[in-house]
C-alpha positions in Angstrom: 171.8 158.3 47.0 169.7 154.8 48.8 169.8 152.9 45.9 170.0 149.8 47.9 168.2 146.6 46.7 166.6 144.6 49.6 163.5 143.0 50.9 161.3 146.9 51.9 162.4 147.6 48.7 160.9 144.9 46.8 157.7 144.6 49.1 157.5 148.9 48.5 157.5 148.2 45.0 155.0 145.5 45.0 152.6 147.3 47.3 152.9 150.4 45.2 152.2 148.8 41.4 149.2 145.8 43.3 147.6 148.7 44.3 147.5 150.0 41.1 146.4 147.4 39.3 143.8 146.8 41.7 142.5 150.3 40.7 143.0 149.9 37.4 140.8 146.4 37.4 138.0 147.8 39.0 137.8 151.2 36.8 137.8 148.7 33.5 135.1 146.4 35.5 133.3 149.7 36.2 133.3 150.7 32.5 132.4 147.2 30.9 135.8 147.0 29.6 136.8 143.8 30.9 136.6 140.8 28.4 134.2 137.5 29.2 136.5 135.4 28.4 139.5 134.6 31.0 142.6 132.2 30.3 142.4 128.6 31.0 146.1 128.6 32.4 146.8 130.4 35.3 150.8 132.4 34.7 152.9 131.2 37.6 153.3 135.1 38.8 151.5 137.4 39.1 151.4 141.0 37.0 152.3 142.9 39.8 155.5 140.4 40.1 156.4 140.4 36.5 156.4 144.4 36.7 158.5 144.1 40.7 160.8 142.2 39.1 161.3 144.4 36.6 161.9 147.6 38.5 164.3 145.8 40.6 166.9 145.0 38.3 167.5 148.7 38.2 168.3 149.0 41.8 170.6 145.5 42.0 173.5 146.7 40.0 173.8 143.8 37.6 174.1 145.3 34.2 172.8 142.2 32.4 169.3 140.8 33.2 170.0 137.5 32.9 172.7 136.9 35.0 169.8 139.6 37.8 167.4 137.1 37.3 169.4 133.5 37.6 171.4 135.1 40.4 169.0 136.8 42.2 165.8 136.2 42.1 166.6 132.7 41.4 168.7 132.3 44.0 168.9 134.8 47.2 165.2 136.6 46.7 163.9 132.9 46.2 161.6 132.5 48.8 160.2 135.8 47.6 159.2 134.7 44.4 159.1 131.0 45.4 157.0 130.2 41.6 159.3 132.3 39.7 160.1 130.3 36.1 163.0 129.8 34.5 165.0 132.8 32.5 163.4 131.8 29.3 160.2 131.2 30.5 159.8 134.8 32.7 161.0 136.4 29.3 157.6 135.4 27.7 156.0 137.5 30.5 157.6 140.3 29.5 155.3 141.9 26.7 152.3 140.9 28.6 153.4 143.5 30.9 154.4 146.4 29.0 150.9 148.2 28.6 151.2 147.9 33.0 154.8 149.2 33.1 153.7 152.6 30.8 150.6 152.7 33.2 152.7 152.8 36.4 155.3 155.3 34.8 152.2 157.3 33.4 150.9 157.4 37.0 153.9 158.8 38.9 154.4 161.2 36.8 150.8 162.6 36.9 151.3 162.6 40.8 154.5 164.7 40.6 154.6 168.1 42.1 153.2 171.0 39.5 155.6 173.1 41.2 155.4 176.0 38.0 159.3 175.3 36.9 159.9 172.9 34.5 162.7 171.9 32.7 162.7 170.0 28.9 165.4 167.7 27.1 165.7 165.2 25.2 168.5 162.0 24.8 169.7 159.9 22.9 169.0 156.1 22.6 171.4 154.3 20.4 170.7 150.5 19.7 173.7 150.1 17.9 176.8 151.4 16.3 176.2 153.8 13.9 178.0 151.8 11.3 176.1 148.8 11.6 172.6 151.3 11.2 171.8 149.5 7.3 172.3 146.0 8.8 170.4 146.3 12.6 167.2 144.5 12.6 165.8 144.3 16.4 164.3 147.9 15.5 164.1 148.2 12.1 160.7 150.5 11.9 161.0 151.7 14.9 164.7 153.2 14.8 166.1 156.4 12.8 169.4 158.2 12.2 169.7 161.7 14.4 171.7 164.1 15.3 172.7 165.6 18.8 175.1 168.1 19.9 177.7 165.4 19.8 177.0 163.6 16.6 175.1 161.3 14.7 173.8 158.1 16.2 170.8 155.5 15.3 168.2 155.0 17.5 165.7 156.5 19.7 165.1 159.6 21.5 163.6 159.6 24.9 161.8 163.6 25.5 161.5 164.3 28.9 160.3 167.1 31.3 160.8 167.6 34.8 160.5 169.8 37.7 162.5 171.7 39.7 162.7 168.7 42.5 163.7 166.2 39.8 160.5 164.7 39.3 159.7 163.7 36.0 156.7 165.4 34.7 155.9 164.2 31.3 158.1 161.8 28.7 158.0 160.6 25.2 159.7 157.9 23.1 159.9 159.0 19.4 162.7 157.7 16.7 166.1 159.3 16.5 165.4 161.8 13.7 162.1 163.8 15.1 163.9 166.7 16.6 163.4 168.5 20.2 161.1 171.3 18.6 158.7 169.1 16.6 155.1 170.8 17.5 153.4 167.3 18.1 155.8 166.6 20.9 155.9 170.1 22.5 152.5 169.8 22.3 152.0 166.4 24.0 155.0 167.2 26.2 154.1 171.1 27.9 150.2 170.8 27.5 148.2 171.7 30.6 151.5 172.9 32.2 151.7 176.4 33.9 154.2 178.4 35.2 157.8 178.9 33.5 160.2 176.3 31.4 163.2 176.1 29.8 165.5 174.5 27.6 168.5 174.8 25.1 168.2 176.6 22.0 167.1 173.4 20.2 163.6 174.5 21.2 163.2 177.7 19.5 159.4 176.9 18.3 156.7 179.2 16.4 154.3 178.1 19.6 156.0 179.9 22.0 152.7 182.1 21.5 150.1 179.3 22.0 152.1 178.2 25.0 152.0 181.5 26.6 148.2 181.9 26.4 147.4 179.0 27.7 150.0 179.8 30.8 153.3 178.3 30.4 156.5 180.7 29.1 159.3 178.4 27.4 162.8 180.3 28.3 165.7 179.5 26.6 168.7 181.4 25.1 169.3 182.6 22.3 171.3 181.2 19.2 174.5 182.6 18.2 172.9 184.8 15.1 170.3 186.1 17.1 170.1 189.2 18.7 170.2 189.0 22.5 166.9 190.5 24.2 167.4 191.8 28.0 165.4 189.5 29.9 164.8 189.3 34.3 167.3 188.3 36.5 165.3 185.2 38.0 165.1 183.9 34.3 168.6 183.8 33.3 169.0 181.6 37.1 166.4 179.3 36.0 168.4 179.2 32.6 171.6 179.1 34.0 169.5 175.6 36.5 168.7 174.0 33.1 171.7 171.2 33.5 169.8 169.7 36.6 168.0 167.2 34.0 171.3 166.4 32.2 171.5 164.8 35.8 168.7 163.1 35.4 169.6 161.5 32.2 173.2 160.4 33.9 171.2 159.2 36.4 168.8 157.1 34.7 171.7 155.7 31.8 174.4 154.4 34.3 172.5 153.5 37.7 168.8 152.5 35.9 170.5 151.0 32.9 168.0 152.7 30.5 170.3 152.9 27.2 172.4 149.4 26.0 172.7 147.5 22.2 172.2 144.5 23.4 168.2 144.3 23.0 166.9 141.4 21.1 163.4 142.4 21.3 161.9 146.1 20.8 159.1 144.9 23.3 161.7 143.8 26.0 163.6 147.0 25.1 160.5 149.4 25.6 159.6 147.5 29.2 163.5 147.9 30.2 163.5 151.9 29.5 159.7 152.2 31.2 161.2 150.0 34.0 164.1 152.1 34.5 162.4 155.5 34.3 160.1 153.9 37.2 162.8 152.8 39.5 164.0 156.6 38.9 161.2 157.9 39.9 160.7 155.8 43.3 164.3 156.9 44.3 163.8 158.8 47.7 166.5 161.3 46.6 166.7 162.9 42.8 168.7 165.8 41.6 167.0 169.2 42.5 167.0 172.7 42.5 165.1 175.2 44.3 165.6 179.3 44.5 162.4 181.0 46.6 162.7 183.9 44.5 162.1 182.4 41.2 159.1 180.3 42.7 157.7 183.6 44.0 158.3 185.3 40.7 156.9 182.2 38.4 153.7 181.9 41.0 153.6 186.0 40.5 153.7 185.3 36.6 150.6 182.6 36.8 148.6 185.2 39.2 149.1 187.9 36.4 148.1 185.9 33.5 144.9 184.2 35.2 143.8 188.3 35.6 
């Protein structure tokens, strides 16, 4: 996997968030959404820095910010960002940019591939131990106690949906204690989707109706006390393909960095897991899966439906 952190990948990352912003300024010009008013001071960077430099601590393999930004961009990426502030100063940029980080993130994954296979998860987001839960006050508000598969934590939860090329699709940042099969976030999740999805048998849901109406069949197995119903051979394979996003979460905790306790600021915290989830998403090569058959059998499903 090119993970590699060099000058095409900084000026790649630039070109691709400038140009969006660009966009983005002339559609709110367009619209007569822009303010009158404009700042007396002029920021030493840019937004389209802040946000590069942002994504790029992902793909450097430094684990702590700080010693990224002293080290790095400070020091051997200098003449790239040759007005680049001191640590404490650049961390005042940081919330101004966090509506543009969920913008860019938003983007990609409205570009991903509708390839009709989809797959839906949710993990875990602790922000501290769960002993110090009563005491923790960077996300007090924001945070709740939940339960996973492998215990209790405090925290967030961070929903995601991908395709079958590892793309991600659609996400969500909700506390620790709203569980996978919550209708608002299926809902906000799977909307507009068609074709076929799956996921564990945390998302048994009463809409598994509404979803199929409108073109999307959720798959999953059955729990223990249920009564197993024969189903096609292509959809126990895409059930039996469901730990492909499991690599995607591995993916996005220990290269991109997404989940640490050592946030001081939920703001800072929410633009290091949009950062990360971005620098996944621009990596040339994600985890994938891909089985003609079931494409031709989902694409057969849609084409039967739609009569």
């Amino acid at each position: 996997m090119d993970i590699q952190f060099n000058e095409n990948k900084l000026i790649a990352l630039y070109i691709d968030i400038d140009d969006l912003l660009k966009s983005y300024h002339d559609y709110l010009l367009s619209r007569g959404l822009l303010s009158g008013t404009r700042a007396t001071r002029t920021p030493k960077l840019s937004p389209s820095e802040v946000c590069t430099i942002l994504v790029s601590y992902h793909y450097s393999g430094y684990k702590c910010f700080e010693y990224y930004y002293r080290q790095l961009i400070l020091g051997s990426y200098r003449e790239w960002f040759p007005d680049a502030p001191t640590y404490e100063r650049f961390l005042d940029y940081v919330p101004r940019t966090v509506h543009l980080l969920y913008l860019w993130l938003f983007y990609l994954s409205a570009i991903s591939e509708r390839t009709g296979l989809y797959f839906v998860d949710s993990k875990k987001l602790a922000v501290c131990h769960l002993k110090r839960e009563h005491s923790h006050k960077v996300f007090k508000g924001l945070a709740a106690k939940g339960k996973t598969s492998t215990g209790y934590f405090y925290g967030l939860k961070l929903h995601l949906v991908i395709n079958n090329l590892g793309q991600i699709v659609s996400f969500l940042f909700t506390p620790g204690n709203v569980s996978d099969n919550n209708k608002k976030v299926l809902t906000y999740l799977l909307g507009g989707l068609k074709g076929s999805c799956t996921g564990d048998k945390g998302y048994l849901t009463s809409l598994f109706g509404w979803f199929y109406v409108n073109g999307l069949e959720i798959i999953k197995k059955p729990r223990k006390n249920m009564k197993a119903l024969p189903v096609e051979n292509w959809k126990n394979k895409l059930i039996n393909m469901r730990p492909v996003i499991e690599s995607v979460f591995d993916i996005t905790t220990t290269v991109c960095d997404i989940e640490h306790t050592r946030h001081r600021s939920p703001v800072n915290a929410i633009a290091n897991l949009l950062a990360g989830l971005i620098a996944y998403q621009h990596l040339p090569k994600k985890p994938c899966v891909y089985f003609p058959s079931i494409s031709k059998n989902t694409e057969n499903n849609q084409l039967n439906k739609a009569a």
